[in-house]
N, C-alpha and C positions, 0 to 999 in steps of 0.2 A: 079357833076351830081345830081339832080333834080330828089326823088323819090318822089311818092304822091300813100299815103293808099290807099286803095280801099273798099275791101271787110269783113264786120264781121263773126266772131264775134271776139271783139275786146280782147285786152289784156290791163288795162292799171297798170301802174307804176308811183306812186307821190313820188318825196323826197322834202321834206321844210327842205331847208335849211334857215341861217341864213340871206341871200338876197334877194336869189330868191329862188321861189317853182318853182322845173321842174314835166311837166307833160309829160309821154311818152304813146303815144297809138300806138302798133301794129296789125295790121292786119290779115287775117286768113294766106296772104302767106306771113309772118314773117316782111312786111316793115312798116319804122316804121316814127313816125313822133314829133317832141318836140314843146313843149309850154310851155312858161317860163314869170310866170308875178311875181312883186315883192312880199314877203313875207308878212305876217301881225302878228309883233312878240305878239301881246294882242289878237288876236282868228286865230291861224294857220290853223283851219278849213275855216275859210273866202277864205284864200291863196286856200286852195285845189278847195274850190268849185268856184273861181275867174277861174282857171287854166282849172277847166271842162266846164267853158262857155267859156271858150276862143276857146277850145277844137272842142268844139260841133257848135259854131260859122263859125270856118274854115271850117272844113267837111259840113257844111250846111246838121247836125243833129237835132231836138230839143233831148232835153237833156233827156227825159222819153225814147228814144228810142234808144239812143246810149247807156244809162246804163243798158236799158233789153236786149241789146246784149253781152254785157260784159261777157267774159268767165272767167276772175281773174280780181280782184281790188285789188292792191296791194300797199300799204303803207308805208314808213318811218319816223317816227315820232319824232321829237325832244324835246317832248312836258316831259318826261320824267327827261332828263337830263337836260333840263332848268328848271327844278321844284326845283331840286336839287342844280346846281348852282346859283340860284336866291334867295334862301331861302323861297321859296314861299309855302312848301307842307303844311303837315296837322299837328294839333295838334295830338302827339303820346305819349301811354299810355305803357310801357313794364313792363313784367312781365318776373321775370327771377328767379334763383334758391335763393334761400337764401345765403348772404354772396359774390354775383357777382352782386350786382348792381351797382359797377364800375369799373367791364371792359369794358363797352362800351369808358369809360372815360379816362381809364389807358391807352388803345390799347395794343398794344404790350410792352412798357416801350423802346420803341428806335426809334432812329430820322433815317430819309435817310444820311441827311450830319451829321457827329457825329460831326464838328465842329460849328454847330449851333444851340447856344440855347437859343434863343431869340424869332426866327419865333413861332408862337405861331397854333396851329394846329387848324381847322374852330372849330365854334360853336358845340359843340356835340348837335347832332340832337332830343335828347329827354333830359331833366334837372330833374337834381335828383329827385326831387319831385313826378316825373312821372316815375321813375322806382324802383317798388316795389318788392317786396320778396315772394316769396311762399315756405313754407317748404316741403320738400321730397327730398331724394335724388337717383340719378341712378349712381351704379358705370361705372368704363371706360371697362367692358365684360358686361353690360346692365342689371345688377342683380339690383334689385331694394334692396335698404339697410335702406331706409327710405319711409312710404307713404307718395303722395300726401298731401298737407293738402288746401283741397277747401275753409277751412273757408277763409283762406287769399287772396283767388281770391276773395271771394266774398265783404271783405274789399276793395281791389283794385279797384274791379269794382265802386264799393259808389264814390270812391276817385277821379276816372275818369270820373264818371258821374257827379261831383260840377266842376270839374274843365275843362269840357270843351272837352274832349279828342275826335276826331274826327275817329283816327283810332289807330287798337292794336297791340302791337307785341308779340309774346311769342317765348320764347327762355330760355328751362333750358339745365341744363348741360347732355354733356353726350347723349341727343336726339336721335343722328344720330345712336346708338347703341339699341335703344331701345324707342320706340315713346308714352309709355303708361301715359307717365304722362302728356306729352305737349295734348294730344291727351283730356284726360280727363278736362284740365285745357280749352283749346280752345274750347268744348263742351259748358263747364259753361260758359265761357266766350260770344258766343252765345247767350245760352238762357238767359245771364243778359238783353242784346239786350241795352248795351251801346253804340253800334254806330254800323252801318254797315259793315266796314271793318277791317278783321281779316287776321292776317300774322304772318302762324306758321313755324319757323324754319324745323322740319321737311321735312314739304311739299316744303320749298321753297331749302334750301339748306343742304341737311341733311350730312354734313362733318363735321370730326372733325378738332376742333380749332375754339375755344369757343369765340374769338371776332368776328373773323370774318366773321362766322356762325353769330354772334349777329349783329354786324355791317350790314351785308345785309339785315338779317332780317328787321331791323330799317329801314334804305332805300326804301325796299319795301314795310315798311308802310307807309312812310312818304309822297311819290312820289304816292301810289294808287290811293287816292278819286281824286285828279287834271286829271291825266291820265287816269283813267274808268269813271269818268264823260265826258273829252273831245273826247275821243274815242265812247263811248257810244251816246253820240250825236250825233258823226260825221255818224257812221255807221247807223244812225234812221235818218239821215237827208238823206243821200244818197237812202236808203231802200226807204221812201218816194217819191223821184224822180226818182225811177224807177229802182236801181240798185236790183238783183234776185240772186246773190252770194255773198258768205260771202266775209267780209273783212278781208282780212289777212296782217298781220303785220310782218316785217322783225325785227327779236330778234339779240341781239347781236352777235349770232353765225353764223348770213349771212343763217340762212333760215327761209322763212317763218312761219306763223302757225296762224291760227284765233282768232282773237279777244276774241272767247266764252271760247279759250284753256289758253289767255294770260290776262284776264282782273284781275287776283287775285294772279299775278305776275310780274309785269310791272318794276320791277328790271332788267328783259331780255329785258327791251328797248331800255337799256343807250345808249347803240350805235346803237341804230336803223336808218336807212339813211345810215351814213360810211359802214357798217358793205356791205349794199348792192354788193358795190364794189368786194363783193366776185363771185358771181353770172355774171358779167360782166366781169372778168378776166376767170373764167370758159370758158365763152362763146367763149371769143378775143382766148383762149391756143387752142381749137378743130379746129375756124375758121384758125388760120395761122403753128398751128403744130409745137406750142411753148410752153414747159410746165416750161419754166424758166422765169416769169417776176416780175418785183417790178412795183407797179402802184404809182403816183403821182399824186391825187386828190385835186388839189387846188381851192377852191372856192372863197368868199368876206371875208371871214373871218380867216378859217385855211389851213394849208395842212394835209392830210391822206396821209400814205405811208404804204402800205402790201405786202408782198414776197408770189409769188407761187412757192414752189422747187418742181418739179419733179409731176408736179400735183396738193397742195396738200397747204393748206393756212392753216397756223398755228392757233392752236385754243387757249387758254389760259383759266384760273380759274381766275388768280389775274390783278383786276382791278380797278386802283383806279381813281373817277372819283373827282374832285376840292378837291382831300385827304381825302377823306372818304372813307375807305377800300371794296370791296367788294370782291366777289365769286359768279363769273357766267359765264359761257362758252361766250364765248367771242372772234369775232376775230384777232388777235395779230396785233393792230394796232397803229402806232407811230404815235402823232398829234403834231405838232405845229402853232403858232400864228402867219403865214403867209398866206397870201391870196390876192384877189385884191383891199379889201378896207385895209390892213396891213397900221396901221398911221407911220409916220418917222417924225422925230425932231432931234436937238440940244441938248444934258445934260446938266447939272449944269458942269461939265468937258468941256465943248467945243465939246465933241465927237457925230457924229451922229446915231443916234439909230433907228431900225425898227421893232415893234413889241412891245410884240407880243398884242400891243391894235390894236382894229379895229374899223371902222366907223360905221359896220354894214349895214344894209336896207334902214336905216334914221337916220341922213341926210348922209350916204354913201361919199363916195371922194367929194372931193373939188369940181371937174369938174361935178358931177351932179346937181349944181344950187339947192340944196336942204335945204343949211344950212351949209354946211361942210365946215371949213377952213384950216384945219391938211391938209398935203400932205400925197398921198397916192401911192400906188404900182400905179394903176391905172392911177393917175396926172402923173406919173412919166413915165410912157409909151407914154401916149400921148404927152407929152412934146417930148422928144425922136422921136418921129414919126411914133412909132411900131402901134398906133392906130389912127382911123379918128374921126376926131371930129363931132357931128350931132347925132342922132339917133344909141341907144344903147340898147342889148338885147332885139330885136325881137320890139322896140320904146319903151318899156316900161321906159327907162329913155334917156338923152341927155346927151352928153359930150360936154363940154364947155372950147379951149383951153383957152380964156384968165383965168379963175378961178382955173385951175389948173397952169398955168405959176403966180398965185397970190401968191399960196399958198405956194409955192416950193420957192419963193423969198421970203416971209415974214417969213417964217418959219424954212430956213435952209442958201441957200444961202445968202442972206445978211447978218444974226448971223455970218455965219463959212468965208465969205469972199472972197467967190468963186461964181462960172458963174453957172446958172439956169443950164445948162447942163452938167456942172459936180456934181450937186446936185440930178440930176435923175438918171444920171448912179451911181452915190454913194449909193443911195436909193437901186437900181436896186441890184449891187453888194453885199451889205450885205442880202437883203431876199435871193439870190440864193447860198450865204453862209448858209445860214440857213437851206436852202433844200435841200444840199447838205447833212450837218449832218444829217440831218432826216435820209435821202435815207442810210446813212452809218450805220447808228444806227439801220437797223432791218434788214441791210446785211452783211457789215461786221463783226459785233459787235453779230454778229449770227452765226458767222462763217462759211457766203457763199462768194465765191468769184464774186463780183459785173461783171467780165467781163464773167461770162457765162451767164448774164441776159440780158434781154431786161426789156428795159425802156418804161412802159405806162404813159405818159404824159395826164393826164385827167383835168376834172373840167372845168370852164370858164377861169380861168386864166392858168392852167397848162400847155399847147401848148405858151406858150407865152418864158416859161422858158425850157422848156421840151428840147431843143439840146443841151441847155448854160451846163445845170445840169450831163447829160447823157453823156456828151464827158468831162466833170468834173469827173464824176464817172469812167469813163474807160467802159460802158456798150457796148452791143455787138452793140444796133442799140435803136431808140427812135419809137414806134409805138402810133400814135395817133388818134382815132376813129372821122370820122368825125362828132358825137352828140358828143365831148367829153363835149363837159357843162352841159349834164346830165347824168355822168356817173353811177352815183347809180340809177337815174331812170330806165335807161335803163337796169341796172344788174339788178331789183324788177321783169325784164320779166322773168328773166332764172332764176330766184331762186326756189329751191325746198323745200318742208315745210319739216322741221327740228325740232329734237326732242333728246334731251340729257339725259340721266338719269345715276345715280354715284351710287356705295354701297363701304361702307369703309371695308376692308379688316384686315389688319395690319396683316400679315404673313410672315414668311421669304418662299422664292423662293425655292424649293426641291421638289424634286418628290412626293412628299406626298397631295404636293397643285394642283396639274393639276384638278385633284375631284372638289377644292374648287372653281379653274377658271373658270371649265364646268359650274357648276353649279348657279355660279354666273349669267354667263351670258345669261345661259337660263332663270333665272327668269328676268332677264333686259331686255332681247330679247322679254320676253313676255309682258312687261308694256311697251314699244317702238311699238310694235306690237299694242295693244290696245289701245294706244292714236291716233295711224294714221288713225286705222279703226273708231275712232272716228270724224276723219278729211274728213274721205269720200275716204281713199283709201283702193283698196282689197291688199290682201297678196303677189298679182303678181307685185303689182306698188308701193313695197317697196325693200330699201337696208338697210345693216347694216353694221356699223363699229364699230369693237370693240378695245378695248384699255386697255393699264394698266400706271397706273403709280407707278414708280418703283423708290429706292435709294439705294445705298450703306449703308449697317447698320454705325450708326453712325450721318447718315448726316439726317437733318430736311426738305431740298426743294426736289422737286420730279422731275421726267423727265419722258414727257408724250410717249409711244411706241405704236404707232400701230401695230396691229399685227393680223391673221388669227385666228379666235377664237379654233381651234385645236392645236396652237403652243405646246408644249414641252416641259418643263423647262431649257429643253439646248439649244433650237430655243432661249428661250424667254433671256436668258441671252446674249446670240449674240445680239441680235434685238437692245437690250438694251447698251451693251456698243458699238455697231458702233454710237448709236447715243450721246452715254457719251462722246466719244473722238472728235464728231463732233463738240460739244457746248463747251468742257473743255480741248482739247486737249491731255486729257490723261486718261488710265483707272484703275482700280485697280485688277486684276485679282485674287487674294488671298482674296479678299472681299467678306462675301456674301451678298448676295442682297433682300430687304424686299420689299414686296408688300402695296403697301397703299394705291389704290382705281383699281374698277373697271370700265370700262367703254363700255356704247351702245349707238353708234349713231343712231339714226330710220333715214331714208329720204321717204317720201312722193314723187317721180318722178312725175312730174307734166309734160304734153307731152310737147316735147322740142320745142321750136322758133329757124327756120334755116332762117340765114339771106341769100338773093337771091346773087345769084353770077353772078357777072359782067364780059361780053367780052371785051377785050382787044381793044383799039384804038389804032389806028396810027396818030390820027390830033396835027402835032402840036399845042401846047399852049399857047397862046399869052396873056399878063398881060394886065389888065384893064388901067391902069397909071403906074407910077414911080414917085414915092418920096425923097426926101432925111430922112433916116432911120439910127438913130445910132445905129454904130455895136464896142459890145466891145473890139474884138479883133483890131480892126480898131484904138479904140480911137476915131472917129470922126463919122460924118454923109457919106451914100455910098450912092448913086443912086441906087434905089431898085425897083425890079420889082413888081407890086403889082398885088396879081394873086384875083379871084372870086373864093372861092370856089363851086358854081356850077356847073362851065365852065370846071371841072377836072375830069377825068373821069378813069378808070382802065388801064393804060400801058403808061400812062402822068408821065414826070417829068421832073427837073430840076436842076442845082445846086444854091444855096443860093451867095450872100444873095438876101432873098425874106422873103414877106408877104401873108399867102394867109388867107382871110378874110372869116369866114364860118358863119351858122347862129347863132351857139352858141359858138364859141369862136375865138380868131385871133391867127395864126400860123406863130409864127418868124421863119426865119431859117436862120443861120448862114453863113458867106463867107467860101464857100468850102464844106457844107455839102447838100448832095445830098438828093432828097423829091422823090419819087414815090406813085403813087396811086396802090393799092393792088385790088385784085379782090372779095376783099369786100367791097371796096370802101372806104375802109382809109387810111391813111400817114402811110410812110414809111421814116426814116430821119436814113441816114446811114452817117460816120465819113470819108468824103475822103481825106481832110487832116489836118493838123494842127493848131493850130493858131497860 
């Protein structure tokens, strides 16, 4: 079925991705409509504003007046984390305590795999030279035991003005316990007015554990000037053309928050785009009255996979982005190097490999005539027959079977000795080996049982795999949205602006500390309160979550508890080990238990987008063609019905195997497993029997 917008004011939602930039515009009564033109990885702003003339083209808008109707502009940006994975950010200056100018470089003194000690850890992001000493010291209860000594910033500063230093970090010891000396040091550093941008550990991440406090610090200098100059543009280029609300940016914790709140911390970016996905699961759990799903976000380059249990999408502090440690609320998301441009080859072994390189935007798969001679996920479908050859996402590119039939033979089967069709289903087989682990790795490996979930099958390619994976898994059923090719864009509608703030504790758990919890949280409740009202919301159009996180004395990792901010110390020790024996299977009840950070979520409610709900038909559904279509379980090609998705509408369906062809992605479905359309107008792919 065939929606079309209508009425403003509008909502819209951009994610730039690594291919394509999706743009989503909704309407005042919540329908919503995608546009999807290729990325531009050398000014990702081009991509956006390509995407709002595409936009404003279709609607037959000019663009000054569809942007001064605009109720939210909302963004994900990758501009961030490709700063950092590309080694592109700024020259960075750190100033840290005396006698700690290499821990940034030591890290922790331990590897992930302890039998490997060779792999050599990236570039440290600032080189000795550039990290200098300043004497004073704060002990670990915040007692100052040594002053400051500014002469030594002010040497620093000299040091960093010959040499070039673009942006600063400071980070001494001990900080997050006491801020008077970073506070004083970042003043002078200031009024040196060696460069513009300053990044002081307090402000950014004020916890204990002193690299990795340093470590993010670093990050968020290095990453700023690229990302508040690209942002800063973008949001003056748009202002320009008519847009009258701020631009808000989605931070790694899956909620919004304005540009003016996030430009002198753009560390909360890294997973800006993915992190979307949270806001879009939110929405699917209210629409179908499902609060158990893992989503499977496959786009041209990676897959994202996040669990909702019982509401509630896990948040994390530790994030390491190309192994560079950080600390920043974050949503718990497993990524691998699967997608639809995923390259596949032959090794130096004979064996065939898929991943996790990718083709990217350009020259993208084989089949889009662009340059590309690697085989790809994508060559490998279309060979296969799961895909039509011709005009591809929304025409922005072509599929060409003979160049992907080139590619698959020059590059796999005639190496390995075998027939172009079992070269694609081989391809095929190890990416949805891959995604299977994913899926297993942040469920079971979590300690939820995958069969009380539902399977979201998102992204442009995730519908393509979404029944193979899901009846692999043992899930209850595969639900896939029909925009699902812009699934973050579409979650950027229902996101709600979001606000974290932490104060480090370190107390053991006894009646004595309930005082300490209160009180914590009322001063966190009131800095969470004051950034929203900074945001433009009143005291009625805000919620709060509060949290602890808590260990077993003894133990160094922590385990995060939600919890009623009135809890008890004997509420709060249940809360805690029901969720100890969930993660570790077992608890220690003779143990007592230390507190080491506290926690206030602010939410900004942004009024809700309800998507329109659809009457049920009776018309049978008749497929557009039949093709010959390989189906795994088959081994071979099946005569397949190939459905439109337009022509499907709410109380339609069918059993597999079939195709049904939508505007932003193509939906395989398996011999034996049944498809309905839902009455919000998305798939529904349940397990009727085996293979």
């Amino acid at each position: 079925m065939t929606i079309t917008i209508k009425s403003p004011p509008w909502r819209v939602g951009v994610d730039v991705g690594g291919t394509f930039t999706d743009l989503v515009v909704a309407d005042s009564d919540g329908r919503t409509e995608v546009y999807k033109v290729p990325s531009v990885p050398a000014d990702p702003g081009e991509g956006v504003i390509d995407a709002l003339l595409t936009a404003c083209a279709s609607l037959n808008q000019p663009i000054e007046k569809f942007l001064g109707n605009c109720q939210f502009f909302l963004h994900g940006s990758t501009v961030a984390t490709n700063t950092l994975l590309e080694g592109k950010g700024a020259v960075v200056g750190l100033l840290t305590t005396t006698g700690f100018r290499d821990s940034l470089e030591a890290r922790r003194g331990l590897r992930k795999d302890p039998w490997d000690h060779r792999t050599p850890y990236p570039p440290v992001l600032i080189p000795r030279y550039l990290r200098l000493p300043v004497g004073g010291r704060i002990d670990a209860k915040g007692n100052e035991i040594e002053p400051v000594n500014l002469d030594d910033v002010r040497i620093a500063c000299a040091t960093f003005r010959d040499e070039g230093v673009e942006s600063i970090a400071v980070s001494l010891l001990n900080s997050f316990v006491n801020t008077s000396h970073e506070d004083a040091v970042a003043k002078l550093v200031r009024d040196e007015n060696v460069c513009e941008w300053v990044s002081v550990s307090s402000d950014i991440v004020p916890i204990m554990g002193e690299y990795e406090r340093t470590s993010t610090t670093a990050v968020n200098a290095y990453v700023m000037p690229r990302v508040a100059t690209y942002l800063t543009a973008l949001q003056q280029k748009l202002i320009d053309m008519g847009l009258k609300t701020k631009l808000l940016m989605l931070q790694s914790n899956g909620g919004a928050a304005s540009l003016d709140q996030l430009i002198r911390q753009p560390v909360n970016l890294l997973l800006s785009g993915p992190s979307a996905g949270v806001g879009a699961m939110q929405h699917l759990a209210t629409g179908i009255g499902e609060n158990n799903l893992v989503s499977m976000e496959i786009g041209g380059t990676s897959c994202d996979v996040m669990l909702m249990h019982e509401g509630r999408v896990a948040i994390t502090d530790a994030l390491s982005v190309n192994d560079y440690d950080l600390v920043t609320p974050s949503v718990d998301i497993h990524t691998v190097g699967a997608g639809g441009g995923t390259i596949s080859g032959i090794d130096g072994a004979g064996l065939m490999y898929a991943g996790p390189e990718g083709a990217g935007a350009n020259p993208g798969p084989a089949a889009y005539g662009l340059g590309g001679t690697r085989p790809t996920v994508t060559d490998a479908h279309l060979v296969l027959g799961r895909m039509r050859p011709g005009p591809y996402a929304g025409g922005s590119v072509s599929l060409d079977m003979s160049l992907a039939e080139k590619a698959l033979d020059t590059e796999i089967a005639n190496p390995a000795g075998i027939s172009r069709t079992d070269a694609a289903a081989g391809l095929i087989r190890i990416v949805e080996q891959n995604l299977l682990h994913a899926v297993e790795r942040i469920s079971i490996q979590r300690g939820y049982n995958p069969g009380r979930f539902i399977l979201i099958a998102c992204g442009g390619a995730g519908p393509m795999h979404g029944a193979s994976v899901g009846r692999k898994l043992g899930a209850r059923a595969v639900y896939i949205p029909r925009q699902a090719g812009a699934f973050c864009a579409i979650g950027m509608q229902h996101a709600d602006v979001r606000r974290d703030f932490v104060q480090v504790v370190m107390r053991e758990l006894n009646a004595d500390t309930a005082n300490v919890i209160s009180e914590g949280y009322t001063h966190l409740a009131k800095q969470a309160l004051e950034a929203l009202q900074n945001e433009g919301f009143s005291e009625e159009n805000t919620e709060f979550g509060y949290e602890l996180d808590l260990h077993y004395e003894g133990q160094q990792w922590d385990v995060r508890v939600a919890l009623d901010p009135d809890a008890m110390p004997d509420e709060i020790r249940t809360a805690f080990e029901i969720e100890y024996d969930r993660q570790f299977g077992h608890i220690n009840p003779e143990s007592r238990i230390n507190i080491a950070k506290l926690r206030v979520v602010g939410i900004g409610k942004l009024p809700p987008l309800e998507d329109p709900k659809f009457d049920a038909v009776k018309v049978e559904v008749s497929p557009i063609e039949r093709r010959p279509v390989y189906a795994e379980s088959a081994r071979d090609f099946l005569d397949t019905p190939i459905y439109r998705g337009a022509d499907l509408s709410h109380g339609q369906g069918f059993v597999g195997p079939a195709i049904i062809e939508e505007a932003t992605t193509t939906i395989l479905v398996g011999p034996g497993d049944r498809v309905t359309v839902d009455a919000l107008n998305n798939y529904m792919v349940t397990f009727v029997t085996e293979d």
